[in-house]
N, C-alpha and C positions, 0 to 999 in steps of 0.2 A: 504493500500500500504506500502512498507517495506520502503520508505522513511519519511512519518509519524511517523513508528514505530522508525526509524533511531533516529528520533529527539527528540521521547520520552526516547532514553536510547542512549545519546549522550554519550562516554566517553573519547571524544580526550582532553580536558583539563586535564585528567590525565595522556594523553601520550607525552611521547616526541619523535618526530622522530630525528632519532640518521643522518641518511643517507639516501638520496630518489635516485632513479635510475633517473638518464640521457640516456636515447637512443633517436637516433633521428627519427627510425621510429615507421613506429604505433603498439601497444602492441596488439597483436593476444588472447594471455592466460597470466593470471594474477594467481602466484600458492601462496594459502593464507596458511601459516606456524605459526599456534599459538605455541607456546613453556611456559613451565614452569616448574623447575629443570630437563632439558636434557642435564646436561650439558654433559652425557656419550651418549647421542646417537643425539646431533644435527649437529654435524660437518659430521656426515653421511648420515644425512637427507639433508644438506646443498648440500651437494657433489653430491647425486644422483639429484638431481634438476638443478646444475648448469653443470654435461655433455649432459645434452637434446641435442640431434642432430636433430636441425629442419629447415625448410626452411622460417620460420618465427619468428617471436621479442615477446621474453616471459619477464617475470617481477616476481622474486621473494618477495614478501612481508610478511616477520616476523614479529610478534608479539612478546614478550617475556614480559608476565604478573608477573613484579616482582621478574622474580626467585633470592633467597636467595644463592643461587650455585652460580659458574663459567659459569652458560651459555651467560650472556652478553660479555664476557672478547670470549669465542671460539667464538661468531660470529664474534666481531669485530675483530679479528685475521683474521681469515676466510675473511672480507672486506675488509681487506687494504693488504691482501698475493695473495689472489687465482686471478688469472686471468680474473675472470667473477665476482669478487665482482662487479662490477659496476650494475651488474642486480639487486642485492639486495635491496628493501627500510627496512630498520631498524626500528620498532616501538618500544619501549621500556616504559612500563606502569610507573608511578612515587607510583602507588599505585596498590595493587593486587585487581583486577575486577571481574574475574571470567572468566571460561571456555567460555559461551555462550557473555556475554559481549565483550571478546577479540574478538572473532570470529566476532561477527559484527562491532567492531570496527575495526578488518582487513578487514572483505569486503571494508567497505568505501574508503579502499585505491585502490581498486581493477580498473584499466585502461582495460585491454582488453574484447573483445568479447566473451574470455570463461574465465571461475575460473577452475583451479587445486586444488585439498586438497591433501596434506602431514602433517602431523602431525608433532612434532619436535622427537618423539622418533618411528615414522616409517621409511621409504626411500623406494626411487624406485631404481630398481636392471636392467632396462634396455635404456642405450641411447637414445631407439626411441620409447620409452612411447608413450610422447606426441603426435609426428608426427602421431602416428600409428590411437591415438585415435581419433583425430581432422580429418584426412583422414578417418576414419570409419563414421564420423559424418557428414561430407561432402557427403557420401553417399547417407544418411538416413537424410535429412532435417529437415523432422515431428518429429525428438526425441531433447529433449533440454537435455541429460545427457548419459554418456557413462562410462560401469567400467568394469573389468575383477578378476582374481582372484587373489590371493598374498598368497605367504609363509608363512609360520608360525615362529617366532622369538622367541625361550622363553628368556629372555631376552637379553644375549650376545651369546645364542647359536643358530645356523638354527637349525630346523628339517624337517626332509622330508614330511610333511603333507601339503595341501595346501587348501584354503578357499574358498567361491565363487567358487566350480569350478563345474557350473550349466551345462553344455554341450560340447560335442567333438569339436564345431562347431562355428562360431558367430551367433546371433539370437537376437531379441528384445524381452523384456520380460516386459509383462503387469504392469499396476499399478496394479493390483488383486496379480500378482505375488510379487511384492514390498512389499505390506501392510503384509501380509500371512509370508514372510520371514523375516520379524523382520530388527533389524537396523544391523542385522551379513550380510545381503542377498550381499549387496555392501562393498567392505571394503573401508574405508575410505580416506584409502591413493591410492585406484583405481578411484574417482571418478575425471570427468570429464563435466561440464554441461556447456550450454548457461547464461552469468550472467544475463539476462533478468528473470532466476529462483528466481532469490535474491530480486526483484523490487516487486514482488507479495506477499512476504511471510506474510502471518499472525501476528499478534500482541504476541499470544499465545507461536508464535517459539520462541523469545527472554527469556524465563524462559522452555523452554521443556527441559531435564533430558540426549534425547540423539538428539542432532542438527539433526546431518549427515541424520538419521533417514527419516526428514520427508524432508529434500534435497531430497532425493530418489523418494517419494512420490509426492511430488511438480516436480519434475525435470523429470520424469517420465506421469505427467495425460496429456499433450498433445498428444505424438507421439510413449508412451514405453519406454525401458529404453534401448541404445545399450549394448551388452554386448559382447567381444572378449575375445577369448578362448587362451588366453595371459596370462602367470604369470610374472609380471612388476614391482610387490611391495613387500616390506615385512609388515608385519603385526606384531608387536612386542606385548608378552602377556608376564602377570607375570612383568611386571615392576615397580618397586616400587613408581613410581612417578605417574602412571595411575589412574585416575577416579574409576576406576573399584575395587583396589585392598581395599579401603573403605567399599566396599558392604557385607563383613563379618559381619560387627557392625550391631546391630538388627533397631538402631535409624535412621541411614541416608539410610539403606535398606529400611525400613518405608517410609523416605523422598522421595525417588529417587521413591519408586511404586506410593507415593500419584502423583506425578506431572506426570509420566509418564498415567495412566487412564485420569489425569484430560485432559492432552495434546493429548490422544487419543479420550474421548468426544469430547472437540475443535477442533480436526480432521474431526470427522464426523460432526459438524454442519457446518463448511469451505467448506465441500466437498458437503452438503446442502445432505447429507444421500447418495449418490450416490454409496457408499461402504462399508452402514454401517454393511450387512453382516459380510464384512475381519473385519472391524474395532472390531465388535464385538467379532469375534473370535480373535484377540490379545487383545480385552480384557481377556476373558477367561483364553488364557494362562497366562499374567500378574499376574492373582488371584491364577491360578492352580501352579506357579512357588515361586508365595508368600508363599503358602501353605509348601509345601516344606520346604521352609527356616527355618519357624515357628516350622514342627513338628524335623526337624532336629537338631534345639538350642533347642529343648525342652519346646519353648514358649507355651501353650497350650492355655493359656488365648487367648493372639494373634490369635492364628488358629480360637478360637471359633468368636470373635468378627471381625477378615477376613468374615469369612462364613454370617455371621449374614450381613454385611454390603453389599453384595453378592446377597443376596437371596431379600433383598428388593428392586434390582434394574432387577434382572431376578426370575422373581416368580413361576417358572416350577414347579410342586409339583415333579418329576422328571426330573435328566438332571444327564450327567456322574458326574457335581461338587457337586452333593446335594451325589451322591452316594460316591464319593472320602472323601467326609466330614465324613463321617458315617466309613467311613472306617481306618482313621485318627484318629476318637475319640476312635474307638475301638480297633486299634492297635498300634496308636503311631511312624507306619513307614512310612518314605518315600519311602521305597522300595517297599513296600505292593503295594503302588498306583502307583506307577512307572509301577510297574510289570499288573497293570490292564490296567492303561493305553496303554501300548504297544500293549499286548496282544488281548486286546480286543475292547478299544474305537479306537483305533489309527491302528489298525492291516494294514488295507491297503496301509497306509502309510509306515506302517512298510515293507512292502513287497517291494514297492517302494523304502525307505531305505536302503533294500538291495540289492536291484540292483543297485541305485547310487554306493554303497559301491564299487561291484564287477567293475563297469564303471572306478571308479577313482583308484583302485586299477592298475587296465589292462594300462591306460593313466598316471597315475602318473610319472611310471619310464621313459616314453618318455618326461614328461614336464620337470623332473630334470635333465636327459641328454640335452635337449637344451638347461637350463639356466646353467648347466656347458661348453656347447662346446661354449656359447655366453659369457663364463667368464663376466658374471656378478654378480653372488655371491661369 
């Protein structure tokens, strides 16, 4: 239970709460905000959370693990100016935790019957987010989670591309589908679940590589997962302060795969095999994505001793990765296998591919006309 686990990696003695919300009624969604150096993109993230237009009592709760920036100084500005500072609880780490630590040291703070995620260097781009989501969910009973799809930010700049955007339509989408679409399927700053998701979670969540990830997955194996055909968030990439922009370095690349496989075993013995199909296949990709990285820095040794560690856990005397291997060592490119893979292992996919393509092409220019005529980007 995620209250055992709570108490195994307690880290509020290293936090000080700065400011706790006073409202007098009862907190409906509680939207948990880790931050750490935003100081360029948290007063935006702050902002899109505190116009929610809803007929219910929300609570924003920030995290701010340490940052060596300005971003404690713009929240607390932000608390004592903005007219809905009072929604805010302020956590402020006295020592840097980490990613996954912050986050479940913010849940703990978490009052209402749902969690919201914004991230501190994402933000939501529409007033009536929340209402829309919790009204969709209201709906749909049987789902404990709800997300849509979000803009693409390269760091201070929009661009017209947008993410999640799985259908014309709203629709429920499987835990089959969850596991299969990797932790991009939901953006992070669209999700919205029951916090009865958080009470169950596994031991293994508190060190997994990408949280959100298996929220989905969790948040999703009762009822589906809602998903509305809404762009409400932006999604910021390329940002200097992100998790992600590390993954260059051949070392914490390494790091981030080993925990990531080991957190998708622990998946499937949680889920007691019930998916170990999907699970398996993101393993595959996991290995076929590692591969890549290796023959693209040039690491050879790496690619061989990847394969080797591979093949003793799937022993197929053939499988497309024994073929991809052979094809690696004999030519050295990622393109070679890219180009096979598409072509040939993946082809229907690929077909499929391009029809999404041509789908979101057709619907794109109507989804960026609403969100300019709704001026909220």
């Amino acid at each position: 239970m995620m209250d055992k686990t709570l108490r195994e990696y307690n880290y509020l003695d290293e936090a000080k709460v700065i400011k706790s919300v006073v409202l007098p009624k009862k907190i409906l969604v509680s939207v948990s905000m880790i931050t750490y150096n935003h100081e360029k993109y948290i007063e935006e993230a702050i902002n899109g959370v505190l116009m929610q237009e809803t007929d219910f009592e929300i609570e924003l709760i920030i995290s701010n693990d340490n940052s060596p920036d300005q971003t404690d100084a713009v929240i607390q500005r932000i608390m004592s100016e903005h007219p809905r500072g009072c929604w805010i609880k302020y956590i402020r780490n006295e020592i840097n935790i980490g990613m996954m630590a912050n986050v479940i040291e913010n849940f703990q703070h978490a009052r209402g019957e749902y969690i919201a995620i914004c991230e501190g260097d994402d933000y939501w781009i529409n007033p009536l987010k929340l209402q829309l989501q919790i009204d969709e969910m209201r709906r749909h009973p049987e789902c404990d989670l709800s997300f849509h799809p979000a803009i693409i930010v390269s760091d201070s700049l929009r661009t017209k591309k947008v993410t999640a955007f799985h259908s014309i339509k709203n629709k429920i989408f499987t835990t089959t589908q969850i596991i299969k679409g990797g932790g991009s399927f939901c953006p992070t700053a669209s999700l919205l679940f029951k916090k009865k998701v958080i009470e169950s979670l596994p031991k293994f969540y508190c060190n997994a590589p990408v949280g959100d990830y298996y929220l989905q997955i969790f948040g999703s194996a009762r009822g589906g997962a809602v998903y509305l055909n809404k762009v409400m968030a932006a999604y910021r990439v390329n940002n200097a302060a992100s998790w992600s922009v590390g993954m260059n370095d051949v070392e914490k690349r390494k790091i981030f795969f080993e925990k990531f496989i080991y957190s998708l075993n622990e998946l499937n013995i949680f889920l007691n095999g019930k998916y170990k199909k999907e699970i398996d296949s993101m393993v595959e990709k996991q290995y076929y994505e590692m591969s890549l990285f290796y023959l693209t820095g040039g690491y050879r040794e790496n690619y061989k001793l990847l394969f080797n560690d591979y093949f003793k856990i799937y022993l197929s005397k053939f499988s497309k990765m024994r073929f991809f291997y052979y094809v690696g060592l004999s030519t050295s490119s990622p393109e070679i296998i890219k180009y096979f893979n598409k072509f040939f292992f993946d082809r229907p996919i690929f077909f499929i591919r391009i029809f999404n393509k041509i789908l979101k092409i057709v619907c794109l220019k109507k989804i960026l006309l609403d969100i300019e005529r709704n001026q909220v980007v």
